[in-house]
VEXTI-555143 format. One record per residue (C-alpha): x, y, z; residue number from 0; residue in three letters. Coordinates in steps of 0.02 Angstrom, whole numbers. Each point is the difference from the previous one (the first is absolute). Last residue first. Layout:
> px_py_pz_padren_nuba
> X_Y_Z_NUM_ALA;
...
# end
This chain:
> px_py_pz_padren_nuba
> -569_-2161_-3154_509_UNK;
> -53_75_179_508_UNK;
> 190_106_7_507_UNK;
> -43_61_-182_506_UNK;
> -177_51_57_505_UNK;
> 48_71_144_504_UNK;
> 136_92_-61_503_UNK;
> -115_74_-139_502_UNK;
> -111_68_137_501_UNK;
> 123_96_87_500_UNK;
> 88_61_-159_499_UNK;
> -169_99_-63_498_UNK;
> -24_83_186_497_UNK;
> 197_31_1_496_UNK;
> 7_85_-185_495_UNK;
> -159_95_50_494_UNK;
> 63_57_145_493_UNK;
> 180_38_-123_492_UNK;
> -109_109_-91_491_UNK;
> -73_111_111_490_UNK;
> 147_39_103_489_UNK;
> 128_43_-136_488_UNK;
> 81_-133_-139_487_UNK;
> 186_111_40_486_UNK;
> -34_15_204_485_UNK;
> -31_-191_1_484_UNK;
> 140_-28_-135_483_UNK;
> 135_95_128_482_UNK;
> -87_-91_150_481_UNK;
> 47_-157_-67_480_UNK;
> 185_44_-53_479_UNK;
> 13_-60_-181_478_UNK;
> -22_-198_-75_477_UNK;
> 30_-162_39_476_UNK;
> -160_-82_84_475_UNK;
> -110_-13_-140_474_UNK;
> -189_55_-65_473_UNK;
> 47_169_4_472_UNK;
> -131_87_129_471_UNK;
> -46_-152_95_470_UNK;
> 159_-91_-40_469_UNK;
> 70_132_102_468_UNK;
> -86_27_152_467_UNK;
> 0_-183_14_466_UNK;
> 195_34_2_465_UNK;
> -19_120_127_464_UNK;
> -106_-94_115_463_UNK;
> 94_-171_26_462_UNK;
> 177_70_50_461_UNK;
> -67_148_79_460_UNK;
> -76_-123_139_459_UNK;
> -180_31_54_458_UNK;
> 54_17_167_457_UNK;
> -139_124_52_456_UNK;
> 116_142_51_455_UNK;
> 112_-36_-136_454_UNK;
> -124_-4_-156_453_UNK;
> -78_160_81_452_UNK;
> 167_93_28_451_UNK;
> 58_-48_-186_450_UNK;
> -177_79_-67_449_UNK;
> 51_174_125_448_UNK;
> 172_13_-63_447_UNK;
> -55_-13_-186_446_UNK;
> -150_102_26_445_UNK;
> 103_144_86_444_UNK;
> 146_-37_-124_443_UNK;
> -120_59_-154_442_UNK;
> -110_-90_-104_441_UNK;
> -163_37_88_440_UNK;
> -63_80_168_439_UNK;
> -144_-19_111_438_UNK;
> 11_-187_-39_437_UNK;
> -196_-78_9_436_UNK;
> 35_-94_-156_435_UNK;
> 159_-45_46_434_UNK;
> -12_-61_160_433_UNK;
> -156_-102_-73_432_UNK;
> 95_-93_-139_431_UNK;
> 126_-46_166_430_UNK;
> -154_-74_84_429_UNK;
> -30_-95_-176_428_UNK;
> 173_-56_-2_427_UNK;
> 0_-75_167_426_UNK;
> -135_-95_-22_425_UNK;
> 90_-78_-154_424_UNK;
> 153_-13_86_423_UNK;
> -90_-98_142_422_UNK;
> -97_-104_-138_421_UNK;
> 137_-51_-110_420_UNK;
> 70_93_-144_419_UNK;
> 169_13_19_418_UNK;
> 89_-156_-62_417_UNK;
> -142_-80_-143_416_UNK;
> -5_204_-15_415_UNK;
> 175_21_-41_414_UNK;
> 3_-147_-117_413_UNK;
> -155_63_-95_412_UNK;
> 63_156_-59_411_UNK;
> -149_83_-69_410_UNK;
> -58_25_-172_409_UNK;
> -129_139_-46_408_UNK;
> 90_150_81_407_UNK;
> -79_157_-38_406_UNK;
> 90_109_-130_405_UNK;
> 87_157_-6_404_UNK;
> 102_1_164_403_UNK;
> 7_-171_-11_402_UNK;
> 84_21_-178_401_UNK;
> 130_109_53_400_UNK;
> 161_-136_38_399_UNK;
> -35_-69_-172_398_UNK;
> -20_160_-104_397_UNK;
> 120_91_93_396_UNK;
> 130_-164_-36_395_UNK;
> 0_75_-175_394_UNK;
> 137_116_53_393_UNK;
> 123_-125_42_392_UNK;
> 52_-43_185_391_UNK;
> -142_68_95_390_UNK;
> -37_-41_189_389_UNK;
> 53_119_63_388_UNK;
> -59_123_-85_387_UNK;
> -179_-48_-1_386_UNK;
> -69_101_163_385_UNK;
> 80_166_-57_384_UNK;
> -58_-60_-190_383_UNK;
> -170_8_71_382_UNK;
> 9_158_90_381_UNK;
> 86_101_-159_380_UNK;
> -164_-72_-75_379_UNK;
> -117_61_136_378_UNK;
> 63_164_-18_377_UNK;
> 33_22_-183_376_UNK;
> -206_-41_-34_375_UNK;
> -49_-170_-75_374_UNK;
> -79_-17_-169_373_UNK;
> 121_-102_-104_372_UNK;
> -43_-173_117_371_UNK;
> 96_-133_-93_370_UNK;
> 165_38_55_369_UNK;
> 140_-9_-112_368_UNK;
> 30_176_-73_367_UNK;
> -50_104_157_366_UNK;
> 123_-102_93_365_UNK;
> 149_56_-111_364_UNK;
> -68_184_20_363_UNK;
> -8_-14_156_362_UNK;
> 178_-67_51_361_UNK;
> 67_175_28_360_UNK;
> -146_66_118_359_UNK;
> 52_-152_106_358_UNK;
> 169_65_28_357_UNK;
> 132_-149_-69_356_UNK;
> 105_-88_161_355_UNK;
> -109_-166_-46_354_UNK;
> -26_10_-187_353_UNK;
> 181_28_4_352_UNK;
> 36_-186_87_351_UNK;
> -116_-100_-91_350_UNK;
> 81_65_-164_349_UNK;
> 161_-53_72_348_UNK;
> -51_-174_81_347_UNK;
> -106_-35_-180_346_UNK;
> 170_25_-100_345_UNK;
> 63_-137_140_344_UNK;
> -115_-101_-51_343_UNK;
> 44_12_-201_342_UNK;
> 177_-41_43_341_UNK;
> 126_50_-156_340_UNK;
> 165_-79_15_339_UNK;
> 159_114_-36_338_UNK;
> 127_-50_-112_337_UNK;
> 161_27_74_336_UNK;
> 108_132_-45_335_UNK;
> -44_132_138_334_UNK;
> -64_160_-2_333_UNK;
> 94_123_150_332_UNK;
> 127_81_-142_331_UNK;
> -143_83_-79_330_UNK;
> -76_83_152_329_UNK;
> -159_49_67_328_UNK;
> -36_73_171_327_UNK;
> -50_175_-30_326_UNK;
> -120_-69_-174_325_UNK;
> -64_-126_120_324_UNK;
> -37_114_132_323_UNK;
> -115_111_-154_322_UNK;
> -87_-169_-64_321_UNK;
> -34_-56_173_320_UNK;
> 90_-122_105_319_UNK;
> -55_-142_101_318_UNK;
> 136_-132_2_317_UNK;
> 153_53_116_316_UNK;
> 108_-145_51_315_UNK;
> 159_82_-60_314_UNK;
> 104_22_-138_313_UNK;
> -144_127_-101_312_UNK;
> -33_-171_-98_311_UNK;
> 2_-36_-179_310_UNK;
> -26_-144_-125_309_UNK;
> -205_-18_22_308_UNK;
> 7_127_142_307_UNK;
> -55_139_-102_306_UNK;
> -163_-132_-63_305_UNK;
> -75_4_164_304_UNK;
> -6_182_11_303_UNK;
> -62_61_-177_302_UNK;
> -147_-148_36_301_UNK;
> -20_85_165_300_UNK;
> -4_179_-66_299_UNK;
> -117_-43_-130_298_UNK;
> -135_-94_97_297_UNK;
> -25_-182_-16_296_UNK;
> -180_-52_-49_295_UNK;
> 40_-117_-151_294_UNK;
> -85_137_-118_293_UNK;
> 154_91_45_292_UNK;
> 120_-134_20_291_UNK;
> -53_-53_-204_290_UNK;
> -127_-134_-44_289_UNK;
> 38_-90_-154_288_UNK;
> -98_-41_-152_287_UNK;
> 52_-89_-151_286_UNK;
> -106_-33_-146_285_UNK;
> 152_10_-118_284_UNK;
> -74_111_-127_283_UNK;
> -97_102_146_282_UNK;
> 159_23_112_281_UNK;
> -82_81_168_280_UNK;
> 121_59_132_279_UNK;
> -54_54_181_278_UNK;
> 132_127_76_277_UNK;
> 165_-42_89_276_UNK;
> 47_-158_-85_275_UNK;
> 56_-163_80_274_UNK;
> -162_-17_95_273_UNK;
> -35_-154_99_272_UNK;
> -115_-166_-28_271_UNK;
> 134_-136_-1_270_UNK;
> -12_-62_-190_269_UNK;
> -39_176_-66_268_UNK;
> 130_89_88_267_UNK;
> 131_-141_-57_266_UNK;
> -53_44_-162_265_UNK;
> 40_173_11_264_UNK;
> 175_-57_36_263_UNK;
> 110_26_134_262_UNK;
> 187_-74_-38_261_UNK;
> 78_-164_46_260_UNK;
> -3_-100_166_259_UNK;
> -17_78_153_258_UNK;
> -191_-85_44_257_UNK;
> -87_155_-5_256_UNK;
> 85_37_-183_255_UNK;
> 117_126_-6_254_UNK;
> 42_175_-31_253_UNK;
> 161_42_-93_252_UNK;
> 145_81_80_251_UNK;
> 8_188_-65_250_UNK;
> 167_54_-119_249_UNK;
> 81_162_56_248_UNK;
> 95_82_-142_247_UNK;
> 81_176_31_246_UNK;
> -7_103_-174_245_UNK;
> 127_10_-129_244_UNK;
> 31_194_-28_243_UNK;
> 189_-24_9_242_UNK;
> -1_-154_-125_241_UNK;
> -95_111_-133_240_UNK;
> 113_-14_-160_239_UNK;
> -149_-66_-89_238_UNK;
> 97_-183_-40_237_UNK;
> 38_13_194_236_UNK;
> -184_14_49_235_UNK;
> -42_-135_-111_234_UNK;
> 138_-127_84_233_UNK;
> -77_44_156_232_UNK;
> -181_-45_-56_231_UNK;
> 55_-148_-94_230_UNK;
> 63_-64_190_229_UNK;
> -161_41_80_228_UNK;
> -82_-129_-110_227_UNK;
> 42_-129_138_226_UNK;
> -71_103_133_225_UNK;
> -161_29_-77_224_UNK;
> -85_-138_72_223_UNK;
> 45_55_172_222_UNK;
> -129_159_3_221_UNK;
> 32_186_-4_220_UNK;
> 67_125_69_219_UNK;
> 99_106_-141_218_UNK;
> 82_147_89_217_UNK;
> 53_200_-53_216_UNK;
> -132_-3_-152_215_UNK;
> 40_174_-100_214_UNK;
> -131_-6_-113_213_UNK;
> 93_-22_-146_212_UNK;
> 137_-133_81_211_UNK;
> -165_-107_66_210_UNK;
> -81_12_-167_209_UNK;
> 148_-69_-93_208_UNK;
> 37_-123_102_207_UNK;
> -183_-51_9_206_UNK;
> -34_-15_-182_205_UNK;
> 150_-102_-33_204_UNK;
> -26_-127_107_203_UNK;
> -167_-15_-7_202_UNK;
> -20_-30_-191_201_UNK;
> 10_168_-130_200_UNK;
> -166_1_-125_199_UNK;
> 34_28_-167_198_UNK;
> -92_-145_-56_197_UNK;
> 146_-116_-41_196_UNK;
> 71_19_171_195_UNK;
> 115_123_98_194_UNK;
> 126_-51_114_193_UNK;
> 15_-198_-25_192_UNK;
> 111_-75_105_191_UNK;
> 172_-55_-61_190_UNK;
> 15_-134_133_189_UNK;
> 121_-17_163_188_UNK;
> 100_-111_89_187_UNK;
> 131_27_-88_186_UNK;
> -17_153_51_185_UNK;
> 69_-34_164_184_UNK;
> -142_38_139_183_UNK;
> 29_76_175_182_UNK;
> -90_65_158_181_UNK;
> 69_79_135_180_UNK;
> -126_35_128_179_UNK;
> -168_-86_-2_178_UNK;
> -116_148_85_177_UNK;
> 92_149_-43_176_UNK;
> 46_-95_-179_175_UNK;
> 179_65_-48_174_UNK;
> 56_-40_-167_173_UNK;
> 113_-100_-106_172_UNK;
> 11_-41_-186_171_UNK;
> 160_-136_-51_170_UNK;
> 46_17_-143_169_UNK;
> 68_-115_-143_168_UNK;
> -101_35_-134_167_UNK;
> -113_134_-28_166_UNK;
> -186_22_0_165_UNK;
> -41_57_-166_164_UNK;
> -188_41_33_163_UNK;
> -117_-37_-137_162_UNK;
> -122_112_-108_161_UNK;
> -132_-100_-87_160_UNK;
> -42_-2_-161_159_UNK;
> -147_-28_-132_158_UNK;
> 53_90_-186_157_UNK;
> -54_169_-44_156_UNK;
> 71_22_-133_155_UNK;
> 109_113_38_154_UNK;
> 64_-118_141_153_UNK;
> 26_-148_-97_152_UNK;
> 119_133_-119_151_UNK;
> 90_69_140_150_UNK;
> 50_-202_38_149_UNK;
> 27_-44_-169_148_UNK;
> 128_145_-4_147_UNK;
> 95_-49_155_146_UNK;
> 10_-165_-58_145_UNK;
> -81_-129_132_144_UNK;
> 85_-103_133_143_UNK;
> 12_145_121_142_UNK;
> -157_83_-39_141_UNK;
> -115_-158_19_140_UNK;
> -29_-181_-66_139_UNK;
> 78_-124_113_138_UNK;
> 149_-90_-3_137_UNK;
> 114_145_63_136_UNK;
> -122_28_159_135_UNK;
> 21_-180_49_134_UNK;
> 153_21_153_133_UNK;
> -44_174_48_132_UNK;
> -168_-26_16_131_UNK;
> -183_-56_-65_130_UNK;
> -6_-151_115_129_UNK;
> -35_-202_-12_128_UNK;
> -84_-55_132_127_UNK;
> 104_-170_12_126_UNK;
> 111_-19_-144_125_UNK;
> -2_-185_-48_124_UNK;
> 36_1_-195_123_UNK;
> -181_-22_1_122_UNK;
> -31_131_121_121_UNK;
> 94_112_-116_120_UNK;
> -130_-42_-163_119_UNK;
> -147_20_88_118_UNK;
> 64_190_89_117_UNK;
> 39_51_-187_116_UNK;
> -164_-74_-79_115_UNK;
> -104_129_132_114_UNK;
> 140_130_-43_113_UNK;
> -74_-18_-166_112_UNK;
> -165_-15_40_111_UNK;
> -9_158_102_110_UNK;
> 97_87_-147_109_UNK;
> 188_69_23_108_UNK;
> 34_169_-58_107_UNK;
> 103_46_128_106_UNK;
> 62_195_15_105_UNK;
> 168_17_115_104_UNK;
> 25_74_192_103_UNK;
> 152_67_69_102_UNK;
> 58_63_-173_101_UNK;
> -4_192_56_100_UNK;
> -100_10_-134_99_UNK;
> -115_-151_30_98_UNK;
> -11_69_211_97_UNK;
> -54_169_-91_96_UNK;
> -132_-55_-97_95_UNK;
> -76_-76_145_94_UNK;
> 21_155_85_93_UNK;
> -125_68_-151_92_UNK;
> -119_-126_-16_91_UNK;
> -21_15_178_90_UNK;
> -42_167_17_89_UNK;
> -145_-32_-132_88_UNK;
> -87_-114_53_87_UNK;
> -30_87_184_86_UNK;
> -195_0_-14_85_UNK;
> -7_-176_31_84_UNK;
> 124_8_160_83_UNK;
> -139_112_96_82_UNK;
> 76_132_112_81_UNK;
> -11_113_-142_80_UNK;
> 100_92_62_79_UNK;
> 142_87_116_78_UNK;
> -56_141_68_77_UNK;
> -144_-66_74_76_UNK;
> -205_-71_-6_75_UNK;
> -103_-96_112_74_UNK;
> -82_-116_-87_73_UNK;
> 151_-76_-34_72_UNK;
> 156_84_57_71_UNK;
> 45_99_179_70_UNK;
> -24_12_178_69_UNK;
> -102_-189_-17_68_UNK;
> -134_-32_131_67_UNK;
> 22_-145_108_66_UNK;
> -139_14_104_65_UNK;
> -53_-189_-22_64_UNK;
> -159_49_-99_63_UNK;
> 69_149_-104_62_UNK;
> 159_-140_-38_61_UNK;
> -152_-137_-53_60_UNK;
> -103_109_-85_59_UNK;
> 145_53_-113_58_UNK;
> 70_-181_-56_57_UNK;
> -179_-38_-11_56_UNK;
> -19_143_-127_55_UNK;
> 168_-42_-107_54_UNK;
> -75_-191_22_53_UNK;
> -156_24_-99_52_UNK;
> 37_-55_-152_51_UNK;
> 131_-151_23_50_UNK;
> 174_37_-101_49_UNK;
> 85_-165_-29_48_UNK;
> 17_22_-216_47_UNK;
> 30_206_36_46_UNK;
> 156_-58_103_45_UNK;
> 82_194_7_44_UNK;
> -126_29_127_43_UNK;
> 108_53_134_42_UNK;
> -112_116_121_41_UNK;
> 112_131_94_40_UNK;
> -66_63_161_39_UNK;
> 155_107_108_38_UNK;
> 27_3_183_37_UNK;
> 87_176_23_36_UNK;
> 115_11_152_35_UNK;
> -2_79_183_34_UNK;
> 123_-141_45_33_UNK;
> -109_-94_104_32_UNK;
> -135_30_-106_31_UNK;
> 74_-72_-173_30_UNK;
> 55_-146_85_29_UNK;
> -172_-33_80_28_UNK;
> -82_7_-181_27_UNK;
> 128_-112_-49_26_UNK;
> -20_-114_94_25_UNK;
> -211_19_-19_24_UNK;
> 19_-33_-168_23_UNK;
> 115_-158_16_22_UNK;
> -138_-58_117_21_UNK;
> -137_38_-133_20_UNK;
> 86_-86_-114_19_UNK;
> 11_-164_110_18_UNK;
> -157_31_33_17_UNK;
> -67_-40_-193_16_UNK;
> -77_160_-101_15_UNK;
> -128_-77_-94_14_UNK;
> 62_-35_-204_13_UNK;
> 123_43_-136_12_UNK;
> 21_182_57_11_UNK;
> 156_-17_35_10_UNK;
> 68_85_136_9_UNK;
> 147_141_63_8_UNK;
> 15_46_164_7_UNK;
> 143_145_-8_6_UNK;
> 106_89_102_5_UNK;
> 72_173_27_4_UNK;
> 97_47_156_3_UNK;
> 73_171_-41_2_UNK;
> 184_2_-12_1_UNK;
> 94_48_183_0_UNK;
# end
């Protein structure tokens, strides 16, 4: 069997958006379910959209996800430079070839000539006029022009453009793994531009060529290049390469929450979610957007939740890991349909690694958000052992740790206008002196023995341990009470109840 090799191949015209990083990660599970190469190629052959910066994000964002490239940029190859930019020169010379083959012709039409062109056929009622086989003859390239006028324009250095000759009459068909047969008849079709006035080929025929010279065995990529697919197939015929043609599987595209059109990084920024994976910063445009990361979701969840954006293993399996993904995948199991993103249930994923993840593993993700940097391994690991839970994006430490950190100031006052009545409150203070005179602390001995003391004077669970825990927290919801008695320690939570049992009064007296 041929080696799997595939490709992810962006722009670097701005952040990384998730619908590229889900076409990475397909094709990063491809590659490792066949024991193939997943390849980095950066196609920067749009030097008037190309965002500094983005090469690097591009790369922060695969080291961040786990993603890391086999092969190409940044990483290095047999087949380079991975980097369309630094590829001028190949193209200039299979564009050359597809002119002297005649399967592609020089045009020497200006912007403001084929500007007046386009005018002019609308007014004659052509609707989006096209470059093709029905107007090439009127227009000013190599097939209208004098072979010696045209070797002249080019000596001197006269603006072109290489154009595809699509021809006439055909009908181009290929298999899509995803979409099936799929067909276009060329009259369908436009001479597309190949390689442009600076020198610089356009997508189409960069990509052919670099996926034939580095040996690319399938394209996976997104829906939107589906309908150029077509000028692909008819390039790989004008290079005699139809048996090396690679296996196309075009990706759904990811929607809106509400199902209707595609995810924007707008639509991030009007609802409050990330669309990117890291944070983005665009100084000239004054935009700043908060990636997954800085979001609080951790890798392997975000990497999870987006795999089933389009794809499912075929049964009602959801929590996978990167390497039971990569066993599981398969091309032929993505559907058509767009698929609708759902922000909450991103949060359900994350919420649900942070829970089976080994305490020791979330520390350094805890370390980052808390407020308290001095604090020994021990009683950290303890903390987030008390926290997990509870958490469903990383910043929730902060929230769910405070009281551990900081005395209550605020208490709920709803609860006590309930609770706090004068047999709970005399209650309370005999259950303050259990625990003061308690033999042992924070462990089951104390737990059993406080439970057998509220039950043996009727004191009611049901009242007690929720005083218990607007006295250390301030609110009812939060952890197992004896779990944040143990974490605060004996001395501290007295003085939280002492402190707690006079506020209550006064709250209850106002």
């Amino acid at each position: 069997m041929t080696e799997i090799r595939v490709r992810f191949a962006p722009s670097p015209t701005g952040p990384l958006h998730i619908g590229g990083v889900r076409t990475a990660l397909y094709n990063y599970l491809f590659a490792k379910k066949h024991q193939g190469t997943f390849i980095l190629r950066i196609e920067d052959t749009d030097q008037t959209r190309y965002v500094p910066g983005a090469e690097e994000y591009i790369q922060q964002s695969l080291k961040w996800l786990g993603l890391n490239p086999d092969e190409g940029f940044g990483v290095g190859g047999p087949f380079g430079p991975y980097k369309q930019s630094e590829r001028r020169d190949i193209y200039l010379e299979y564009a050359e070839k597809l002119v002297a083959g005649g399967h592609a012709y020089y045009a020497f039409d200006t912007p403001d000539e084929l500007e007046s062109w386009r005018k002019d056929m609308e007014a004659q009622g052509v609707h989006s006029p096209k470059y093709d086989q029905s107007t090439r003859r009127n227009l000013k390239n190599s097939l209208t022009l004098p072979e010696a006028e045209v070797r002249q324009m080019v000596a001197d250095g006269k603006p072109y453009v290489v154009r595809l000759k699509v021809p006439e009459g055909e009908t181009v068909v290929f298999e899509d793994i995803i979409r099936g047969n799929v067909q276009f008849e060329t009259a369908e079709l436009d001479d597309k531009v190949m390689l442009k006035a600076d020198g610089l080929p356009t997508y189409h025929l960069a990509n052919i060529i670099d996926d034939h010279l580095m040996k690319i065995t399938h394209v996976i990529r997104g829906e939107e290049w589906l309908s150029s697919t077509a000028h692909h197939v008819l390039l790989y015929r004008a290079f005699d390469w139809e048996d090396e043609i690679p296996q196309f599987a075009h990706l759904p595209l990811i929607l809106k929450p509400s199902g209707k059109g595609k995810l924007s990084k707008r639509d991030g920024a009007q609802f409050g979610f990330p669309v990117f994976p890291l944070e983005w910063y665009a100084e000239e445009e004054n935009e700043s957007y908060l990636g997954f990361r800085e979001f609080g979701f951790l890798p392997d969840a975000a990497l999870n939740f987006l795999a089933l954006l389009g794809w499912s293993p075929g049964d009602d399996q959801e929590i996978m890991p990167l390497d039971e993904l990569a066993k599981l995948f398969s091309l032929e199991k993505i559907v058509k349909s767009g698929a609708r993103f759902d922000i909450e249930k991103a949060k359900w994923f994350n919420q649900q690694y942070i829970l089976s993840k080994k305490s020791e593993k979330l520390l350094p993700y805890f370390l980052e958000v808390i407020p308290e940097k001095e604090i020994s391994e021990t009683r950290a690991l303890e903390i987030i052992e008390l926290l997990k839970p509870r958490i469903t994006l990383l910043p929730d430490f902060l929230k769910e740790s405070r009281f551990i950190f900081e005395r209550p100031e605020v208490y709920e006052q709803k609860m006590l206008e309930k609770k706090w009545n004068a047999v709970n409150r005399e209650a309370m203070i005999k259950v303050n002196g259990q625990i003061r005179n308690a033999a042992t602390f924070g462990d089951d001995v104390f737990e059993s023995e406080i439970k057998g003391f509220i039950d043996e004077n009727k004191f009611g669970l049901g009242n007690i341990l929720p005083l218990l825990r607007v006295c250390m927290s301030g609110s009812s919801q939060g952890p197992d009470v004896f779990r944040m008695m143990a974490i605060l320690g004996k001395e501290e939570l007295i003085q939280r109840l002492d402190a707690a049992f006079k506020a209550f009064d006064d709250i209850i007296k106002a």
